[in-house]
MDTraj code that builds the backbone (N, CA, C; nanometers):
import mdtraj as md
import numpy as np

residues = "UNK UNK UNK UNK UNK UNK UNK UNK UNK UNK UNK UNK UNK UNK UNK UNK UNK UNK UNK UNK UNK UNK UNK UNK UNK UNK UNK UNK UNK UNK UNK UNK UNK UNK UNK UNK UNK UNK UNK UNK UNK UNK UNK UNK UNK UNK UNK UNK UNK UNK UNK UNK UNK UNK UNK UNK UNK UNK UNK UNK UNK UNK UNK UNK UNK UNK UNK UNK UNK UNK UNK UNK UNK UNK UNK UNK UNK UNK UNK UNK UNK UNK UNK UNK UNK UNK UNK UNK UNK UNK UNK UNK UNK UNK UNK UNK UNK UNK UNK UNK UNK UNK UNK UNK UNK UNK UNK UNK UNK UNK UNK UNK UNK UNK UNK UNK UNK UNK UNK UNK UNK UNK UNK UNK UNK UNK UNK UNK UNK UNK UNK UNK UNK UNK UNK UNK UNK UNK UNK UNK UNK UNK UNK UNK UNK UNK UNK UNK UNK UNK UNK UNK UNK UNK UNK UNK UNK UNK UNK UNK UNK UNK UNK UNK UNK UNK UNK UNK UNK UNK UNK UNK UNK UNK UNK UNK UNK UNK UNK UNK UNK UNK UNK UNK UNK UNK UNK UNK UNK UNK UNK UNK UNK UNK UNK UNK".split()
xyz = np.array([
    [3.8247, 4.5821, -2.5941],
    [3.7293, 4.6592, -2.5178],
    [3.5919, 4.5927, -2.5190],
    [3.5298, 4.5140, -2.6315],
    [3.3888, 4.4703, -2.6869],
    [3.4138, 4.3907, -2.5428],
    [3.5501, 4.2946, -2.5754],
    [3.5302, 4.1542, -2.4992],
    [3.5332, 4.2016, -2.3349],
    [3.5819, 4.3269, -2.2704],
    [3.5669, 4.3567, -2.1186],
    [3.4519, 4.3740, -2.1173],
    [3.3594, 4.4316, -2.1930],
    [3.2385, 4.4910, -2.1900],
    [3.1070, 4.3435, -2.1764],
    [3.1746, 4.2519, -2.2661],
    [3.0545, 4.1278, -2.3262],
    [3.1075, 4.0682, -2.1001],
    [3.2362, 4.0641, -2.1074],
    [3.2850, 3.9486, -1.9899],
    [3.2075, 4.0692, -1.8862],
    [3.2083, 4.1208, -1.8592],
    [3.0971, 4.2293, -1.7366],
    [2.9624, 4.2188, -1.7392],
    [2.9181, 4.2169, -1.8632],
    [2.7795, 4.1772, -1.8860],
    [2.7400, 4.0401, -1.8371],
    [2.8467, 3.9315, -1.8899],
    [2.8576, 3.8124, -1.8286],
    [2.8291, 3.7943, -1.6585],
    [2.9264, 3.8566, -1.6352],
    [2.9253, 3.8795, -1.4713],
    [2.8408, 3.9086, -1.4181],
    [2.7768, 4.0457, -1.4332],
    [2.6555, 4.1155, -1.3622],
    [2.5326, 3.9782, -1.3838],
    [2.4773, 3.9054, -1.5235],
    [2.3653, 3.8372, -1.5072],
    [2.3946, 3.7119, -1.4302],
    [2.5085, 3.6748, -1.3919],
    [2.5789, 3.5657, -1.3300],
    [2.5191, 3.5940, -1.1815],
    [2.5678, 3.7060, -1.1884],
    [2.5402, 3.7463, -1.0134],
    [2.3702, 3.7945, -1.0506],
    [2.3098, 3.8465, -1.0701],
    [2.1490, 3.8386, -1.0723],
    [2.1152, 3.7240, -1.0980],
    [2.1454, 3.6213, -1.1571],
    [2.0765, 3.4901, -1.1714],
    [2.0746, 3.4264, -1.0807],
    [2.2022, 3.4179, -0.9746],
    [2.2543, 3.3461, -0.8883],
    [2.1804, 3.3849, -0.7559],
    [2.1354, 3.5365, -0.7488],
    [2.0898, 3.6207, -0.6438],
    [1.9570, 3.5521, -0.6199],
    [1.8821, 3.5308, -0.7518],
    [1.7144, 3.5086, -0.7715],
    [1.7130, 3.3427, -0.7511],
    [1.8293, 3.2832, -0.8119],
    [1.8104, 3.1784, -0.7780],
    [1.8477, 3.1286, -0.6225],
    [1.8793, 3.1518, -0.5161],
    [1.9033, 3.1853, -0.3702],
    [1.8410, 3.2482, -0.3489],
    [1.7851, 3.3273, -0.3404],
    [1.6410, 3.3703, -0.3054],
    [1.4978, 3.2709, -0.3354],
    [1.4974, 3.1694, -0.4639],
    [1.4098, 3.1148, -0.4633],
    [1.4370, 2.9715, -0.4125],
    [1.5524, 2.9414, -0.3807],
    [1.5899, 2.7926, -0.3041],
    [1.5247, 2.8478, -0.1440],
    [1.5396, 2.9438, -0.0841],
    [1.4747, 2.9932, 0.0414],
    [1.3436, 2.9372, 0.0736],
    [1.2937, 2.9495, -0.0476],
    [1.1151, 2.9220, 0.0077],
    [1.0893, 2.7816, 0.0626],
    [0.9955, 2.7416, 0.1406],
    [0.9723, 2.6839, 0.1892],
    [0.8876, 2.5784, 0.1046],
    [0.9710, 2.4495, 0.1165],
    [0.8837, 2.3570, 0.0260],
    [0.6881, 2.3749, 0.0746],
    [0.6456, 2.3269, -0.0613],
    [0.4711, 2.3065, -0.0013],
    [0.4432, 2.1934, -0.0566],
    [0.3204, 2.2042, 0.0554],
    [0.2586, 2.0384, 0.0606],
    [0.1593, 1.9853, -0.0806],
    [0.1613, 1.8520, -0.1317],
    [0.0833, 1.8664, -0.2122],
    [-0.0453, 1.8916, -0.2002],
    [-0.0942, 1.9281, -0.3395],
    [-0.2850, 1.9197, -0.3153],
    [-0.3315, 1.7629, -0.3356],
    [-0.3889, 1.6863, -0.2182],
    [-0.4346, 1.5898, -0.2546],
    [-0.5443, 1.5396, -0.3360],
    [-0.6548, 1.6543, -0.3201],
    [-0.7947, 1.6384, -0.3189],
    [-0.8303, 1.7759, -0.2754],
    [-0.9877, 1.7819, -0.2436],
    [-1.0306, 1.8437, -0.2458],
    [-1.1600, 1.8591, -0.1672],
    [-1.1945, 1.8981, -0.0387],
    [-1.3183, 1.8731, 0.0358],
    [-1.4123, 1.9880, -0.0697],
    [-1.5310, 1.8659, -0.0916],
    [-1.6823, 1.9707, -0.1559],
    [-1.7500, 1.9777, -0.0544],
    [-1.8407, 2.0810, -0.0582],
    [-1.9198, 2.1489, -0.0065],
    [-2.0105, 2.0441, 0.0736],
    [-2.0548, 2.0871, 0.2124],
    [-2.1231, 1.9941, 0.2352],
    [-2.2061, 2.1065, 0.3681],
    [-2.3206, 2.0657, 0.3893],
    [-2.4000, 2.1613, 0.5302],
    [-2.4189, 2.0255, 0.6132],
    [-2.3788, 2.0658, 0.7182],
    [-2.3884, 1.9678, 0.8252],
    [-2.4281, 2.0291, 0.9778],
    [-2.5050, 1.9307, 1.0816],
    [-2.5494, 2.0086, 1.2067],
    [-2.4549, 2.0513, 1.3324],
    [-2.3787, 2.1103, 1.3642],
    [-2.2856, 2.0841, 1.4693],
    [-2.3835, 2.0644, 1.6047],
    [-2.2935, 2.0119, 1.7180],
    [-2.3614, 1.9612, 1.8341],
    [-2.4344, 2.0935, 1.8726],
    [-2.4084, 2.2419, 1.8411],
    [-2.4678, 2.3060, 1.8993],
    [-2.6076, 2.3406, 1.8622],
    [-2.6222, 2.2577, 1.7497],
    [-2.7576, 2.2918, 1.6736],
    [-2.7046, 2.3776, 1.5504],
    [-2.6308, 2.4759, 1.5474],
    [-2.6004, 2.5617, 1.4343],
    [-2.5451, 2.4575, 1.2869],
    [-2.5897, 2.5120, 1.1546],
    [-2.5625, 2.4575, 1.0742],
    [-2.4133, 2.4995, 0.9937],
    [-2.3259, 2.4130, 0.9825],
    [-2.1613, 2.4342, 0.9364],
    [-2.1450, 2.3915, 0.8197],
    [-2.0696, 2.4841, 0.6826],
    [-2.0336, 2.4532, 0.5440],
    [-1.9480, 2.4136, 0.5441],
    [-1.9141, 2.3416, 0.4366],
    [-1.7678, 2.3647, 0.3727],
    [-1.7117, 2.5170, 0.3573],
    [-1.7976, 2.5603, 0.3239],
    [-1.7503, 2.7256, 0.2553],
    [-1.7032, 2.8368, 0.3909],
    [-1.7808, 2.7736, 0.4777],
    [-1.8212, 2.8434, 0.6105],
    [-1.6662, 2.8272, 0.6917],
    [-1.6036, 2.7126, 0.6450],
    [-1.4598, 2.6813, 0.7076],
    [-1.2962, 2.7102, 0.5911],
    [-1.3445, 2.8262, 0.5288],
    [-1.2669, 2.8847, 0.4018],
    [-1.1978, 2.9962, 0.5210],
    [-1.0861, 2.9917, 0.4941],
    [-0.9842, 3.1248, 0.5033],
    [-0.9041, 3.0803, 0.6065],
    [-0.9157, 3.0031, 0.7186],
    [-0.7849, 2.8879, 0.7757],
    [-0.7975, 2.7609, 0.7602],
    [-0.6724, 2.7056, 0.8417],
    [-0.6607, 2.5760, 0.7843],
    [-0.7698, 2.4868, 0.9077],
    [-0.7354, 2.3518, 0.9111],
    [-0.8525, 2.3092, 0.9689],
    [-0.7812, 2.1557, 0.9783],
    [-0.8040, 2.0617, 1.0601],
    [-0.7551, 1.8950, 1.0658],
    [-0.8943, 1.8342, 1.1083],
    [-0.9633, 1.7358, 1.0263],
    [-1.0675, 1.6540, 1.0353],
    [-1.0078, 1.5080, 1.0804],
    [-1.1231, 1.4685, 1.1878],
    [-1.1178, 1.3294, 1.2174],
    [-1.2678, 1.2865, 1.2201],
    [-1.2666, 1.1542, 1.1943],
    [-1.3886, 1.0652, 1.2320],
    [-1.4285, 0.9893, 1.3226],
    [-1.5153, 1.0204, 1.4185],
    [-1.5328, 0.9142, 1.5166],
    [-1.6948, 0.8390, 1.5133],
    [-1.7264, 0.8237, 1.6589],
    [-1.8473, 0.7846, 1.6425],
    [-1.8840, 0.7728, 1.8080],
    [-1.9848, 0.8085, 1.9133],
    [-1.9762, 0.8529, 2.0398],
    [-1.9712, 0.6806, 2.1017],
    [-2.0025, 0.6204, 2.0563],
    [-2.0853, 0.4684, 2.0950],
    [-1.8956, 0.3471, 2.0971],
    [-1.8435, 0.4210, 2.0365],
    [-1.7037, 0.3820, 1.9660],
    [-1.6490, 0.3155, 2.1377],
    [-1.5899, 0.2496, 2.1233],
    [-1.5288, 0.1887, 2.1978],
    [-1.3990, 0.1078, 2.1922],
    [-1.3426, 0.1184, 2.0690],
    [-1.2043, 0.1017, 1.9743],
    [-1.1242, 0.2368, 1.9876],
    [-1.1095, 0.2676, 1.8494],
    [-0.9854, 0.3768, 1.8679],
    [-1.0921, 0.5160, 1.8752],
    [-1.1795, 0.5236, 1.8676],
    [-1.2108, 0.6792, 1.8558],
    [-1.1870, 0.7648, 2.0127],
    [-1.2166, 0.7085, 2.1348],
    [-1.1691, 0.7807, 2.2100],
    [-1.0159, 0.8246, 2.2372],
    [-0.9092, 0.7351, 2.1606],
    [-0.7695, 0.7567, 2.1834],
    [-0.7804, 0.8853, 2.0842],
    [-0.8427, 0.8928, 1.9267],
    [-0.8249, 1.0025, 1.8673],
    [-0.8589, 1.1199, 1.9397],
    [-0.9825, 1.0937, 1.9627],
    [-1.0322, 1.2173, 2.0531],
    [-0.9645, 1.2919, 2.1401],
    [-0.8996, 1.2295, 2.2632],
    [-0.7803, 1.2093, 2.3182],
    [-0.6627, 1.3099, 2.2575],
    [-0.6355, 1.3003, 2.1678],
    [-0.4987, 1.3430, 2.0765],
    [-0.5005, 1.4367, 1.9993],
    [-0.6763, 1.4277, 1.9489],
    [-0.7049, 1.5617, 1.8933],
    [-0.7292, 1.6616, 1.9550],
    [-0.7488, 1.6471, 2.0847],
    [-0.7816, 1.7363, 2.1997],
    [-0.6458, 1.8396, 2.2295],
    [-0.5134, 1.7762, 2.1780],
    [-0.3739, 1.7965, 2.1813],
    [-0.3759, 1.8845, 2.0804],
    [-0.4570, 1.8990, 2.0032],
    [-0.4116, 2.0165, 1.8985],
    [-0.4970, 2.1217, 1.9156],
    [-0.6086, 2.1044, 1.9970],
    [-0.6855, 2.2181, 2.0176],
    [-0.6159, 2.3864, 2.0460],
    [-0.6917, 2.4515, 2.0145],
    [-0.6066, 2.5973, 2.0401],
    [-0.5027, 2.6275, 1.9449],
    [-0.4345, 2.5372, 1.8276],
    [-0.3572, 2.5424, 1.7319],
    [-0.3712, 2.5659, 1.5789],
    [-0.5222, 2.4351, 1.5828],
    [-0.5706, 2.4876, 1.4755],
    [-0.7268, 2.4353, 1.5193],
    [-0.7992, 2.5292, 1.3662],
    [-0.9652, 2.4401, 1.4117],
    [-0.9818, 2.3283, 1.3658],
    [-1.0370, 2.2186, 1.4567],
    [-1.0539, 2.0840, 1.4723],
    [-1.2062, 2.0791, 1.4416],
    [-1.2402, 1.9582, 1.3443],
    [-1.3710, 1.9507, 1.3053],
    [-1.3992, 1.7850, 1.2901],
    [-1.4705, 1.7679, 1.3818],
    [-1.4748, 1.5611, 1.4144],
    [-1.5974, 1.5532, 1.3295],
    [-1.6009, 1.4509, 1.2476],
    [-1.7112, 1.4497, 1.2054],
    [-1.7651, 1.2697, 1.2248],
    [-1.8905, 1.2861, 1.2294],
    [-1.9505, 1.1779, 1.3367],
    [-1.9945, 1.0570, 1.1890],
    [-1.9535, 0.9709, 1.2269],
    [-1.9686, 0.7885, 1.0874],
    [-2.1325, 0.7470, 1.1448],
    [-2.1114, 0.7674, 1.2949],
    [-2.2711, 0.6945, 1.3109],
    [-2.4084, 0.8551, 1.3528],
    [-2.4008, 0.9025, 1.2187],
    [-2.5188, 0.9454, 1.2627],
    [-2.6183, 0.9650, 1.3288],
    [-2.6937, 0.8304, 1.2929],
    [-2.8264, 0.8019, 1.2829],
    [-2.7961, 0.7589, 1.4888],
    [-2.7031, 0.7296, 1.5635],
    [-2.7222, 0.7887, 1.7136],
    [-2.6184, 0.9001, 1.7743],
    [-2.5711, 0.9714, 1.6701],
    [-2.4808, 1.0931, 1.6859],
    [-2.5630, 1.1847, 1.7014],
    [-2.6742, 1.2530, 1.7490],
    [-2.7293, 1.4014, 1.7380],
    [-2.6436, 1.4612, 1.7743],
    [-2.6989, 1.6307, 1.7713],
    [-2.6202, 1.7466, 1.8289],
    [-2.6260, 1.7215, 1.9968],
    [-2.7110, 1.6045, 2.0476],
    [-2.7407, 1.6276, 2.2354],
    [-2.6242, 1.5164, 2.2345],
    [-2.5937, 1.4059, 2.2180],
    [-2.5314, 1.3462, 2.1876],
    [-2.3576, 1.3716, 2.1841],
    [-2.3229, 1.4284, 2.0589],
    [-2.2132, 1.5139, 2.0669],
    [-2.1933, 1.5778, 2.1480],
    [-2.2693, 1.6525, 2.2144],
    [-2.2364, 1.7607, 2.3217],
    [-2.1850, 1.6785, 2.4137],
    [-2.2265, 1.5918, 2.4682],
    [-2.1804, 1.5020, 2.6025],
    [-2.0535, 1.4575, 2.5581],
    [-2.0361, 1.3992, 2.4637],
    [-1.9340, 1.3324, 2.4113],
    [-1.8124, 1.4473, 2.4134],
    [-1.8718, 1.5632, 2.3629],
    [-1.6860, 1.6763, 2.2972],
    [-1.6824, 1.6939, 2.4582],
    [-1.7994, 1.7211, 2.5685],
    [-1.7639, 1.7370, 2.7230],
    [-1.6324, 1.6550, 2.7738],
    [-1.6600, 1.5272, 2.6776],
    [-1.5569, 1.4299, 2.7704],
    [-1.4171, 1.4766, 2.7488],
    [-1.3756, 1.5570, 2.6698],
    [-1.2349, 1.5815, 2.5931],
    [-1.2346, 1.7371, 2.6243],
    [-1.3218, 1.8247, 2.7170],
    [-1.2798, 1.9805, 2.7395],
    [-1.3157, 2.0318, 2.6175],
    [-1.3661, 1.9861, 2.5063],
    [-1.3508, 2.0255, 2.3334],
    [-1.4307, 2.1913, 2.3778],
    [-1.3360, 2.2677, 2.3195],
    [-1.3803, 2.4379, 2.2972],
    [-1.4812, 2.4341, 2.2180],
    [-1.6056, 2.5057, 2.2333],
    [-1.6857, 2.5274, 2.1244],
    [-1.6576, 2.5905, 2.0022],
    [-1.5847, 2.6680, 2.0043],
    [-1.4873, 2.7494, 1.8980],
    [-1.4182, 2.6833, 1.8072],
    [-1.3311, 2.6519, 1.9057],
    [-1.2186, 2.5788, 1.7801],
    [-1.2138, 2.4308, 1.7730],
    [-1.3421, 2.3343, 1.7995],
    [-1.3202, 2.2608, 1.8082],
    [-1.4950, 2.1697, 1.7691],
    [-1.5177, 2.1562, 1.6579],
    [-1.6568, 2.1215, 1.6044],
    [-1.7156, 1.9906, 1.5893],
    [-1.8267, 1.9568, 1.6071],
    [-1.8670, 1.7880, 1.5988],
    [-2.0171, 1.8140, 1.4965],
    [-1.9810, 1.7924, 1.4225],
    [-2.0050, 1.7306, 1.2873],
    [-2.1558, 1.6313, 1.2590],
    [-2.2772, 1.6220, 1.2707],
    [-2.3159, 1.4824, 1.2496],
    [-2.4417, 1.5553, 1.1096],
    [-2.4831, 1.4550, 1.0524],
    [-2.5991, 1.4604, 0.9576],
    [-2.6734, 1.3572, 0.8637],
    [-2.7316, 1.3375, 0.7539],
    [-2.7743, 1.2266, 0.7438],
    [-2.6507, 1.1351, 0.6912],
    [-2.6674, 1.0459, 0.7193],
    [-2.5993, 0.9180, 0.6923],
    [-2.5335, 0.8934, 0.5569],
    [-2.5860, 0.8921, 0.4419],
    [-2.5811, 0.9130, 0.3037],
    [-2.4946, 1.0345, 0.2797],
    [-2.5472, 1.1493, 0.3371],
    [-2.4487, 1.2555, 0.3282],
    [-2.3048, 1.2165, 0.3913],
    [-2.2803, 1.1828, 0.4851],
    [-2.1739, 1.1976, 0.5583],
    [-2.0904, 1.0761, 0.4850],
    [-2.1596, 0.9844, 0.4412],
    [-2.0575, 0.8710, 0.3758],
    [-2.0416, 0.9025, 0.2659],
    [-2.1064, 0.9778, 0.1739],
    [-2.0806, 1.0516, 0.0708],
    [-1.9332, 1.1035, 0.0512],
    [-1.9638, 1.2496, 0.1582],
    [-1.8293, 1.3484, 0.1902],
    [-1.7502, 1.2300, 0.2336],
    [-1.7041, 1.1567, 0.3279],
    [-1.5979, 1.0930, 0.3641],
    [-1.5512, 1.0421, 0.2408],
    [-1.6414, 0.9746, 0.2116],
    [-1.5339, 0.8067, 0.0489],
    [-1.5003, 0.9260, -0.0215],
    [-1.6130, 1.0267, -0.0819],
    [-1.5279, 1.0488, -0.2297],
    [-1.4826, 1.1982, -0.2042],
    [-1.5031, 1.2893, -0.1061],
    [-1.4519, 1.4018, -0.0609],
    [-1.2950, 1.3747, 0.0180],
    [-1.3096, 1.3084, 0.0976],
    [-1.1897, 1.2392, 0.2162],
    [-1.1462, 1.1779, 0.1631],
    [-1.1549, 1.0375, 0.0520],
    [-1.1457, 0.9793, 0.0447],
    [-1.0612, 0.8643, 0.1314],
    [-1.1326, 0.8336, 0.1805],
    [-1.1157, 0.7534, 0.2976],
    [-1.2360, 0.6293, 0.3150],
    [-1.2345, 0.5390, 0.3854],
    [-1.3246, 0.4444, 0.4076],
    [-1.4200, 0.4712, 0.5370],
    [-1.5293, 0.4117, 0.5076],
    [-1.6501, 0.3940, 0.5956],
    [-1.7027, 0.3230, 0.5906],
    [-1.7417, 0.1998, 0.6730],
    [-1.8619, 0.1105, 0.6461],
    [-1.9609, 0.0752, 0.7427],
    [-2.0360, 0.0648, 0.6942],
    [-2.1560, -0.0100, 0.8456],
    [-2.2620, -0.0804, 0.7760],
    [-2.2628, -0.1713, 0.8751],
    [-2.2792, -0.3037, 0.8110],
    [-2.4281, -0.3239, 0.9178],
    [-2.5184, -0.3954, 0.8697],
    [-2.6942, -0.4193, 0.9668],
    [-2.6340, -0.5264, 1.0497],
    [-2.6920, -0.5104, 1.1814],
    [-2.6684, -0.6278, 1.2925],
    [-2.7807, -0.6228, 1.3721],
    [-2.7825, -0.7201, 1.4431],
    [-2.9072, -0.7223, 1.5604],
    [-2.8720, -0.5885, 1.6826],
    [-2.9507, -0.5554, 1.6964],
    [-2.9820, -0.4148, 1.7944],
    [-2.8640, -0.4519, 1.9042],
    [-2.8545, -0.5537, 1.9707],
    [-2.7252, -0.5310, 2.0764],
    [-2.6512, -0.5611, 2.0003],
    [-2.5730, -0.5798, 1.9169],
    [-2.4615, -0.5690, 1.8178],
    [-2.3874, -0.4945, 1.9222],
    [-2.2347, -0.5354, 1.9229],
    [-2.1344, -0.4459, 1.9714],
    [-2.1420, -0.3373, 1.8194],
    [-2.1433, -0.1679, 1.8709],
    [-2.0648, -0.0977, 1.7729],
    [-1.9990, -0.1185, 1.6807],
    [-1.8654, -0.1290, 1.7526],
    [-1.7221, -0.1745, 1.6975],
    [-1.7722, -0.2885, 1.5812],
    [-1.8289, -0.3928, 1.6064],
    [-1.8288, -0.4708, 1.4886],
    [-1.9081, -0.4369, 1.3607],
    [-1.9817, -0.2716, 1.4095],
    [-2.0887, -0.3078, 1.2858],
    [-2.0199, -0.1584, 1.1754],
    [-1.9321, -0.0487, 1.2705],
    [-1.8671, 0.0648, 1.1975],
    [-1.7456, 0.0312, 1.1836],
    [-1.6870, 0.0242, 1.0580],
    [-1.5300, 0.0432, 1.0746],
    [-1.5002, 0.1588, 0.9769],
    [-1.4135, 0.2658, 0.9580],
    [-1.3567, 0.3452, 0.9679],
    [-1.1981, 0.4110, 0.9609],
    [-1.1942, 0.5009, 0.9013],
    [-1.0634, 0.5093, 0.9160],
    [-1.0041, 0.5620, 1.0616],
    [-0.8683, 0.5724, 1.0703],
    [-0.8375, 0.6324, 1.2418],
    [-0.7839, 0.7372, 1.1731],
    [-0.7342, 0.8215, 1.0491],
    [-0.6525, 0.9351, 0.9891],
    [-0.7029, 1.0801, 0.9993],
    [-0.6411, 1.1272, 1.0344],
    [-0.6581, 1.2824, 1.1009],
    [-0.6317, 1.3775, 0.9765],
    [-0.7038, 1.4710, 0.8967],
    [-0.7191, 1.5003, 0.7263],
    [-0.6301, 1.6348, 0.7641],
    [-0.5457, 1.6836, 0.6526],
    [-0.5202, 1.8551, 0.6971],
    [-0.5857, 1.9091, 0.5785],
    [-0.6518, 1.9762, 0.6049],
    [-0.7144, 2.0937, 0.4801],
    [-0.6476, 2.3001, 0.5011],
    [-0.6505, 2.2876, 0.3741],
    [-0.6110, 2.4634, 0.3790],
    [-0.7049, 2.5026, 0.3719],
    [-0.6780, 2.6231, 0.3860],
    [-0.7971, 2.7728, 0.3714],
    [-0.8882, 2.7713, 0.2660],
    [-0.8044, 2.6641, 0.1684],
    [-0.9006, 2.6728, 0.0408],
    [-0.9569, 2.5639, 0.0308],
    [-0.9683, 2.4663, 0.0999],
    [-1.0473, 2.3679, 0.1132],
    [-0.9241, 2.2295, 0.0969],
    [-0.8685, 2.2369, 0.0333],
    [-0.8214, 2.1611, -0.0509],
    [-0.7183, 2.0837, 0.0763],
    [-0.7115, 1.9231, 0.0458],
    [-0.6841, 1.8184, 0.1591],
    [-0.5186, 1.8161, 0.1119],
    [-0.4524, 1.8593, 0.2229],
    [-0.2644, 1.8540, 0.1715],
    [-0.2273, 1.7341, 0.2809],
    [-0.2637, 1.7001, 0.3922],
    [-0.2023, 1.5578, 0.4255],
    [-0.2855, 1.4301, 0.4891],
    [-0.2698, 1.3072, 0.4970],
    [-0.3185, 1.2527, 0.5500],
    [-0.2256, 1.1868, 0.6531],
    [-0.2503, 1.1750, 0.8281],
    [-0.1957, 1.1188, 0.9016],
    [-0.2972, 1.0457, 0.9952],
    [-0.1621, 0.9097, 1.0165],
    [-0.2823, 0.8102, 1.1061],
    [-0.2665, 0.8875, 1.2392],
    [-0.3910, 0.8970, 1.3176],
    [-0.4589, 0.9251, 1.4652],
    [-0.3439, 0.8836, 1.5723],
    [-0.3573, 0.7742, 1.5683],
    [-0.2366, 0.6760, 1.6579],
    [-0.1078, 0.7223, 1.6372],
    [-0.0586, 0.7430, 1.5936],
    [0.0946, 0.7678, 1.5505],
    [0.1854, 0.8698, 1.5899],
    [0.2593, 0.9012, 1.6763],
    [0.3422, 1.0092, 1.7930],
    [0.4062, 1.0832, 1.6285],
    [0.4671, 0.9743, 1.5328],
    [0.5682, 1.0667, 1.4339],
    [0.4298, 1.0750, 1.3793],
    [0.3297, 1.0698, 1.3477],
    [0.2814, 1.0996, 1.2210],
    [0.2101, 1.2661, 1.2488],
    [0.1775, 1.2298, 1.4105],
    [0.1364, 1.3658, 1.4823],
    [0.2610, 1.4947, 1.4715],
    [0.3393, 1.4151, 1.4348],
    [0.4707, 1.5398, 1.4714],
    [0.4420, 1.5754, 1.3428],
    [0.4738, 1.4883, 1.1834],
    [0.4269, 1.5343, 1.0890],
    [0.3885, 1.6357, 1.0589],
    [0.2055, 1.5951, 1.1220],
    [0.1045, 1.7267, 1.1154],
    [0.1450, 1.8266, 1.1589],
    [0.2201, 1.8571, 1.2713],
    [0.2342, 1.9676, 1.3517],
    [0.3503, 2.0390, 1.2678],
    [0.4119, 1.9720, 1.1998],
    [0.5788, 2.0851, 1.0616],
    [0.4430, 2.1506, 0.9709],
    [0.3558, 2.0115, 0.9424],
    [0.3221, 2.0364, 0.7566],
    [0.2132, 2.1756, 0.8244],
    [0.1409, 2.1574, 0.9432],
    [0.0616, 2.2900, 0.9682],
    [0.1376, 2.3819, 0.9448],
    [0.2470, 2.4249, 1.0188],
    [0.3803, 2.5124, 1.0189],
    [0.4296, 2.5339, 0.8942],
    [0.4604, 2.4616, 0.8118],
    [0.4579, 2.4982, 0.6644],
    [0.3258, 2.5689, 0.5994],
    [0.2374, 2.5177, 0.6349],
    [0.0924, 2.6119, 0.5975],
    [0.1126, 2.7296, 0.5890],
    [0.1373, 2.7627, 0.6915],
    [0.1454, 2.9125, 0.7664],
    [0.2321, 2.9657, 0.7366],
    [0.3645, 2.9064, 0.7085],
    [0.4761, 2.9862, 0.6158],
    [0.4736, 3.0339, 0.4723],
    [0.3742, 2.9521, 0.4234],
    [0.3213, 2.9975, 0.2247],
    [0.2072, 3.0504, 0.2293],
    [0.1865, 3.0672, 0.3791],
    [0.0726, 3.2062, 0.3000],
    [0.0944, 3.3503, 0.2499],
])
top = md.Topology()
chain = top.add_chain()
for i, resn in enumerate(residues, 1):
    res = top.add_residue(resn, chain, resSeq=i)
    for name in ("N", "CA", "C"):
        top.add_atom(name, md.element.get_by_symbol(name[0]), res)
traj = md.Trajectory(xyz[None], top)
């Protein structure tokens, strides 16, 4: 009788273990935490001033361009324009110092960019290479040239499109250019949204 009693007991935690464990194979893998965007106040083209903190509670995909760009930043632009309405898009500008907010404005014109969901970024110089290397971590450089200097030779930059969560925190990096890497972004957002 002990041993029907011990072999049932057996059974029943067999089947609850088995239940919880199928129930927890269900969940949806998540993305790692890479990093971590800090805090930063920056001018958007509209003049209004934008936080880090200020972009807490959805997710968000950062790119870098520069308006003067004549390499890859208009193809990003281009592509990021493709995610508009999906999630909020926040470009943030490498050449400052001729990025203003009048500036930007013409520039997000060229791409339809929503004022809403779709932000341009510029501020001092120091700041912004700051946040990129050790916030993004990502590359930036600009290098002194004579005043007609082509652009292109004096900024280089990354082309990678950042995903950040609600909590700031950076879960993928994908290159700009890239049809699969764009598809990527578009699951790992979708996974976002499934672990909340």
């Amino acid at each position: 009788m002990q041993r029907a009693i011990w072999a049932g007991l057996v059974i029943v935690l067999l089947i609850v273990g088995g239940t919880a464990l199928l129930r927890s194979s269900k969940r949806p893998p998540s993305l790692p935490v890479l990093g971590a965007v800090p805090e930063f106040s920056l001018t958007e083209r509209s003049g209004t001033i934008v936080t880090a903190n200020g972009l807490k509670g959805k997710p968000w995909v950062a790119d870098f361009i520069f308006t003067r760009c004549g390499g890859v930043c208009p193809t990003l632009s281009a592509r990021f324009a493709r995610l508009q309405g999906a999630v909020q898009l926040v470009s943030f500008s490498v050449d400052p110092a001729n990025d203003t907010p009048a500036v930007l404005q013409e520039y997000a014109g060229r791409f339809h960019a929503d004022a809403k969901s779709w932000l341009f970024l510029t501020g001092e110089r120091t700041a912004l290479d700051q946040l990129i290397m050790q916030g993004f971590r990502l590359s930036v450089e600009q290098r002194e040239g004579a005043a007609n200097a082509n652009p292109n030779d004096l900024i280089t930059h990354s082309d990678r499109f950042v995903l950040v969560d609600s909590a700031l925190q950076i879960r993928g990096y994908y290159r700009g250019t890239d049809d699969e890497a764009l598809g990527r972004l578009g699951a790992d957002l979708t996974l976002l949204d499934s672990n909340r």
